[in-house]
N, C-alpha and C positions, 0 to 999 in steps of 0.2 A: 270524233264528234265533239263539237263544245258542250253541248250538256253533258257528256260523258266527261269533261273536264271538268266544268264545276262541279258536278258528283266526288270528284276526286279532291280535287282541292280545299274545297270546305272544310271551313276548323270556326268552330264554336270561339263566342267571344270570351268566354267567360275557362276558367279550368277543367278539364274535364272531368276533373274527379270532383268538384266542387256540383259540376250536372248531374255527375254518376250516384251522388250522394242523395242528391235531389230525388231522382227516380227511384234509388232503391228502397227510399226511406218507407215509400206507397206502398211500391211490389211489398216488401218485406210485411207490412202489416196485414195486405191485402192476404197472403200466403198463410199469413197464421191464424187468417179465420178461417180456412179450410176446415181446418183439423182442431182450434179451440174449443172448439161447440162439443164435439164429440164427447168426452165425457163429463157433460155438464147435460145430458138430455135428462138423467133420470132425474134432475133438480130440474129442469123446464118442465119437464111432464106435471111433476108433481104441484108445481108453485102454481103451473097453470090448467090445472083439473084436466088433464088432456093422458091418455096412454102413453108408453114409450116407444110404440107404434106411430102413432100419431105424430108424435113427437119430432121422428127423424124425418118429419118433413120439414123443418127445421133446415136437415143438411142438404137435403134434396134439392128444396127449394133454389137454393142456393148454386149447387152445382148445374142445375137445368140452365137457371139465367145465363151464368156466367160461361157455360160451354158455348151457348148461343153470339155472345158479343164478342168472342175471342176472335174467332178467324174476318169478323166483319171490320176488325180494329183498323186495320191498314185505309180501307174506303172512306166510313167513317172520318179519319185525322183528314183527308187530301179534304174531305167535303165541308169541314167548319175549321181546320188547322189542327194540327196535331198538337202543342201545347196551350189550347184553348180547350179541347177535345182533353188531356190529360188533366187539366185544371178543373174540370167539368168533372170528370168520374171521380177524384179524389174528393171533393166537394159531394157528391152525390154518395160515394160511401163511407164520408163521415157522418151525414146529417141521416143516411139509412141506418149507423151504427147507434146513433142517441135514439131513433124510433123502435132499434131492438131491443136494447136498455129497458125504455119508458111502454113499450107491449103491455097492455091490460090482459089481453088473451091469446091463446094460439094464432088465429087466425091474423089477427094484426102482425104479428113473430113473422108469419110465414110472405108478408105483403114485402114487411121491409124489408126479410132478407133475398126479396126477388129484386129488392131495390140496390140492395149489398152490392149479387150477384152480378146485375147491370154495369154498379159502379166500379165496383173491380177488375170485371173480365178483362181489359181493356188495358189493367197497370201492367200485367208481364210481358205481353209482347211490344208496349210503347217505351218501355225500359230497356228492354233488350235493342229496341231500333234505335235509342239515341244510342245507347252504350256503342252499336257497332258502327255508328255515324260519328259519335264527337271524337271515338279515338282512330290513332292513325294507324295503319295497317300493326305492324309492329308491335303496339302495345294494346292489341285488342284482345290478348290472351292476361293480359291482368285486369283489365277488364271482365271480359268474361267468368274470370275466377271471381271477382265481385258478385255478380249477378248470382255466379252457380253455388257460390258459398250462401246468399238466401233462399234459393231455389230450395236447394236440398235441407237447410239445419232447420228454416222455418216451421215444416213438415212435419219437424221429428219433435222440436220442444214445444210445440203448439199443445198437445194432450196435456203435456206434464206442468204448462203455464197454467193451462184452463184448470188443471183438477186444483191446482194452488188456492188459483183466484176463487173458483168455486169452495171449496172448502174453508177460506178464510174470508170469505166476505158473501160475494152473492153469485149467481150468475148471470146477473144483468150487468158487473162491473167487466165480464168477459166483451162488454162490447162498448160500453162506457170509457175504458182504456183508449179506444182510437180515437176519442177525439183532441188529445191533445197533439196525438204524433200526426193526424190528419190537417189541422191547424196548422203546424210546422211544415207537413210536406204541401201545403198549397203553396204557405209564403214561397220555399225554395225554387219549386217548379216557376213560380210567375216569375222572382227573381232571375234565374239561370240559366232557365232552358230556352230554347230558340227552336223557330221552325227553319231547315236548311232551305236556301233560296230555288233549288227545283221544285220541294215540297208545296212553294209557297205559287210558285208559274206553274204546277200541272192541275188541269180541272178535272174534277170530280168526273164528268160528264151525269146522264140521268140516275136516278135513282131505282136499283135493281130490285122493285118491290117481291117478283114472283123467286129469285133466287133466294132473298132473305127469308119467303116467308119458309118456303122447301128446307132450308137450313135450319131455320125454328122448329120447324115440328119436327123435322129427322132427327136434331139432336135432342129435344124436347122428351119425345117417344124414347130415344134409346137410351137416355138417363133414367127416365122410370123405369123401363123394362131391365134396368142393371140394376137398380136399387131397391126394385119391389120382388122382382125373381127370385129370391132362397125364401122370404118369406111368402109367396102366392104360390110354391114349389114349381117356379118355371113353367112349361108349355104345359103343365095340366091347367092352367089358367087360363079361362078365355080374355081375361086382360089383359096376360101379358104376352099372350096370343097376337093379340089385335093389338098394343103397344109395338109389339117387334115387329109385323107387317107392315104397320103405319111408317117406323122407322127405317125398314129397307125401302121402303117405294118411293120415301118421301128423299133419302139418298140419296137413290140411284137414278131418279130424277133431277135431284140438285146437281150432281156429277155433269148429266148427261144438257142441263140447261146451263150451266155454267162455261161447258169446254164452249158451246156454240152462239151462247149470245155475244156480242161485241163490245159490251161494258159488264162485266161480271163482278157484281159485289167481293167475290171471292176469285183470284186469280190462280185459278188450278194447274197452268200450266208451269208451273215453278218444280211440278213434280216430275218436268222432262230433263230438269235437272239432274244427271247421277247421285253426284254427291248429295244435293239434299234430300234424294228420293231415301236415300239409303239409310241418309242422316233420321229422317221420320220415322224410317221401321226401327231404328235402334235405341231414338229415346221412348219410343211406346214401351219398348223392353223395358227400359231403366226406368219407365214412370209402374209399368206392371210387379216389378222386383221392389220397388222402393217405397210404393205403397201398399203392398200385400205384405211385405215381412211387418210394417208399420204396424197394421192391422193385424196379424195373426197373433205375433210374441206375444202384446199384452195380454191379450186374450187365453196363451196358453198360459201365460206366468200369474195369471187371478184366476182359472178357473181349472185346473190342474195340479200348480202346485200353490194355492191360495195367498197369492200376493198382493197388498191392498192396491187401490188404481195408482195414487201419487207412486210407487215404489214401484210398479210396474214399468210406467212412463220411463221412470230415470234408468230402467236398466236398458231401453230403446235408445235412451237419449245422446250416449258415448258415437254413434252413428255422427253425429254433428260434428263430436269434437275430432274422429278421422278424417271429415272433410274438409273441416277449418286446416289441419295440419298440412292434406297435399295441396289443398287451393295455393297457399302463401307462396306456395313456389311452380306450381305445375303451370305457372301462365309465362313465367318466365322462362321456359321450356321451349314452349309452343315456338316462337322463331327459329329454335335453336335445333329442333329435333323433330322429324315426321311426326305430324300429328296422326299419322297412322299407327305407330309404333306406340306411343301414347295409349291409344283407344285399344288397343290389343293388350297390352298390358291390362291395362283398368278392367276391363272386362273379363279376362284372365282370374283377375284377385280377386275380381265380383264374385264370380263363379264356385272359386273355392273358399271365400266369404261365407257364402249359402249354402255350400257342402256341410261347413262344419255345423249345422243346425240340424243334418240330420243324422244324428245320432242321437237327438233328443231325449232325453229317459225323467222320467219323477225323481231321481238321485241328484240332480245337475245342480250346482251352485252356481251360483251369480256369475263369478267371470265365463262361465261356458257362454253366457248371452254377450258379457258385457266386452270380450274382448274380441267372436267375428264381429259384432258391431262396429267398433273400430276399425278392423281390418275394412268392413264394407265402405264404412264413411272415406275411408284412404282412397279406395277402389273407385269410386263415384267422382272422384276430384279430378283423377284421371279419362273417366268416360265424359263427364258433362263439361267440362270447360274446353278440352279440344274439338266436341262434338257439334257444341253448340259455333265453334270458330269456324270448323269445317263446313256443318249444314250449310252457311250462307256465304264461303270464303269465291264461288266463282260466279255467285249473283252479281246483275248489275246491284249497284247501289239502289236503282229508285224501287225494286222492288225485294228490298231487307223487309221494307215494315209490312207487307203484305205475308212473307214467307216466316217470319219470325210468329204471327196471330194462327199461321196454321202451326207451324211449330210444335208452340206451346198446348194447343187443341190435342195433339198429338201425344203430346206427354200427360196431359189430363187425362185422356182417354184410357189410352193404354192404364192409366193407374182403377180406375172407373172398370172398368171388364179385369181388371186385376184381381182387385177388391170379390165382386163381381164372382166370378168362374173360380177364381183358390178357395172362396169359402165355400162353394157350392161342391166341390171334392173333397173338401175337409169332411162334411158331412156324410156325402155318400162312401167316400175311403173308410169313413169308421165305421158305418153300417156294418161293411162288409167285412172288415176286420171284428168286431160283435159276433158275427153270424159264425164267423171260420172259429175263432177262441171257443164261444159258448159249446160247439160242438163236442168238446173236451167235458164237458161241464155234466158230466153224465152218470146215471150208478155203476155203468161197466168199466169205469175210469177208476181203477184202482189207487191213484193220485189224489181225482176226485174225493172221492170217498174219506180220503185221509185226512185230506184238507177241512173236510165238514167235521168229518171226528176232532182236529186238534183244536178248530172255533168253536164246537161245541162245548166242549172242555171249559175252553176260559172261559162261557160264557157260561156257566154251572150255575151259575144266579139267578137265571131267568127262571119264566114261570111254571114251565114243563116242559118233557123233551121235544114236544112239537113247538113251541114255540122259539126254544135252541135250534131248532134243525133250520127253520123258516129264516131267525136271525141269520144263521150259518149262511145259508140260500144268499138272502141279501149281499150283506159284504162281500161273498164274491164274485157276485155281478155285478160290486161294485170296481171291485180292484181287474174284474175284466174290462168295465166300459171305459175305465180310467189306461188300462194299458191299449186298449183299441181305438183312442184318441191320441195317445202317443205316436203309435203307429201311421195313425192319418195326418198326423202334423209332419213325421218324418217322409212320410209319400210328397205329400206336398211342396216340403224345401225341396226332396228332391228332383219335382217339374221345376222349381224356379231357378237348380241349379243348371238344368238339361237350358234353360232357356237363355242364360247370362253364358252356357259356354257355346248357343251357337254361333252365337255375335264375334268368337272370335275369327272363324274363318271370313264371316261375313266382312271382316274389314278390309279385306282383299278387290271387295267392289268397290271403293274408293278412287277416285283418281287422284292421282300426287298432286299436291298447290306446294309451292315454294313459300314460304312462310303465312301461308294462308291468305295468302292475298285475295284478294275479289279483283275477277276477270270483267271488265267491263264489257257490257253485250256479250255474256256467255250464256247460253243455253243448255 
């Protein structure tokens, strides 16, 4: 077909690393406000009289919007141009980033960063579609390694950037920072990037109001109901009741109005694709592992073995420096070697990555974190850069930028019910480890018993023997609650490792592409 030629043909005027630069400059900063915020809320809360409750609507707000604009990205670019449409979001989430800044109150915080959200949603999947347009088959795996090397390090140094800036300046410079890099990345996009000449002959056709708005409120609902659920304790809530009803209906409707209307904002059929059907369940994995360890470690390395936030961060942060290491060369591979072989490895070392965290104990010195970190980050170099080549290797060309907006929805997600579902077993795993330990905890316990006599002893200074025994009491329902959150953080690595080693049989649904080439009019 001729349009299937010029699909093929097309080569950017300009360098593509010179484009690649351009785009990643956005994605990259767009990425790091995911997770900068994070611990900077108890200094939002505070600066702005508002709870720490309150507060993390802040991140909410933010992930609502931006889950929303992800998969519309593709429609969106055909209907105003795709590098008019990128110059537009990056512009929309600088000038949301100075209204974050310059917030008098919560509520204005939470306006702009729905404005953020908007303007961001939009940079990782329009990155990913020039990246796998400007380059040529061949060297779309150092590419990719570009992309995946911010994907994944942004994520990780993002906490450890914010606690800096928050601590040595303000929290308002955590959003104040993008507007110079946002300044630069408009000039480069306007300068470099180009719309490819299909992009510019296909019509938008109508405007899919009733599937956008289904898609709104489905992801809308299921963001709240992920990020309000541990604290409303899930279904005892009649809101998050009715949040998660609204979200499956609103769904499985969008699903279901989407496969059958004949201009679908969102083009679902990309997931008749093997490969990328395959490709989506597997980075949901990678986004569920990769931001659930994010989130967990800190949290056990401050409130376990009492690690200040900055110090925590940095021991998450070696995670980057793994993936900087296999990125530099795993793309240079990809021609060279089944990208199946690749992804079975990578997720192989993910697996036992994650293994080695659960042996968890209050004894652990720093490299027990700092070095699966590294092995993980190695591990991910491997899975994300051939994954992401593979997802979209036997798509036509004109629909990358459509399947790249679900994509990355995809990897959001997955990290979102990640987050989500491991902290809500964290909790109840300890319960229950609490309940089995305290058991012990008894007068017939001739251990027991010992253990309060030898506290009691040191603690001969108090003010009478009821009031030693009570101390005694204490402490070791202290040193129980504390080993019965051990316990539960080691349960937990162990679902994440159960989950990164089913992926490896799963690479077997793949079908083989010869250096990852895109099959034109493949389905």
């Amino acid at each position: 077909m001729p349009g299937e030629d010029i699909h093929q043909q097309w080569v950017p005027s300009f360098n593509p690393w010179l484009v690649a630069v351009s785009v990643m400059l956005a994605t990259v900063m767009e990425i790091l406000d995911t997770s900068v915020a994070n611990v900077a809320l108890p200094h939002i809360a505070g600066n702005l009289s508002a709870t720490t409750e309150e507060a993390t609507w802040v991140l909410t707000s933010y992930l609502i919007s931006n889950a929303i604009i992800l998969p519309a990205t593709s429609w969106i670019s055909r209907y105003i141009g795709r590098k008019r449409f990128l110059i537009i979001c990056i512009g929309l989430f600088t000038l949301a980033s100075a209204l974050c800044g310059a917030a008098p109150s919560l509520a204005i915080l939470i306006i702009a960063r729905v404005l953020q959200g908007m303007g961001g949603g939009a940079l990782q999947p329009i990155a990913q579609a020039v990246l796998l347009e400007s380059f040529p088959p061949e060297k779309r795996g150092a590419a990719m390694a570009l992309y995946g090397m911010g994907i994944v390090v942004a994520p990780i140094i993002g906490p450890t950037l914010g606690g800096w800036i928050t601590d040595n300046y303000s929290w308002r410079w955590i959003f104040y920072i993008n507007l110079p890099i946002g300044a630069l990345a408009a000039f480069m996009a306007n300068s470099f990037v180009e719309d490819p000449p299909y992009l510019k002959n296909e019509k938008p056709g109508k405007i899919d109001y009733t599937g956008f708005g289904l898609m709104a409120l489905g992801l809308g609902a299921l963001e709240l109901t992920l990020d309000l659920g541990e604290q409303r304790d899930w279904f005892e809530s009649s809101l998050i009741c009715f949040t998660a009803a609204v979200s499956a209906l609103s769904l499985l409707s969008f699903v279901i109005w989407e496969i059958y209307t004949p201009e679908p904002i969102v083009n679902l059929r990309v997931f008749l694709n093997r490969n990328f059907a395959v490709a989506c369940g597997m980075i949901a994995t990678v986004g569920t592992v990769l931001y659930a360890t994010t989130a967990l470690l800190p949290l056990f390395l401050q409130t376990l073995l009492g690690y200040p936030a900055v110090l925590s961060g940095e021991a998450v942060s070696p995670r980057g420096i793994g993936a900087i290491i296999s990125m530099v060369f795993v793309g240079r591979l990809i021609p060279k070697v089944d990208t199946r072989y690749l992804i079975l490895f990578g997720f192989g070392l993910l697996s036992y990555s994650i293994y080695l965290f659960t042996g968890l104990s209050l004894d652990i010195s720093m490299s027990s974190i700092v070095i699966p970190m590294i092995v993980s980050g190695f591990a991910l170099g491997f899975v994300f850069v051939p994954l992401t080549t593979l997802s979209v290797a036997t798509l036509p060309q004109r629909d990358i930028g459509n399947a790249t907006g679900v994509y990355n929805l995809m990897r959001n997600t997955g990290g979102s019910i990640g987050i989500a579902v491991m902290t809500t077993l964290l909790v109840r795993s300890q319960q229950v480890h609490l309940s089995v330990l305290t058991e012990h905890a008894n007068q017939y316990n001739p251990a027991f018993l010992q253990a309060v006599a030898a506290i009691q002893k040191a603690l001969g200074g108090g003010s009478g023997p009821g009031t030693d025994a009570s101390n005694a009491y204490a402490l070791i329902y202290q040193l129980i609650a504390r080993q019965a959150a051990v316990l539960a953080y080691n349960d937990v690595f162990w679902i994440l490792t159960v989950l990164s080693a089913l992926c490896v049989p799963a690479v077997s649904l793949f079908k083989k592409v010869r250096n990852a080439r895109p099959v034109a009019g493949a389905h």
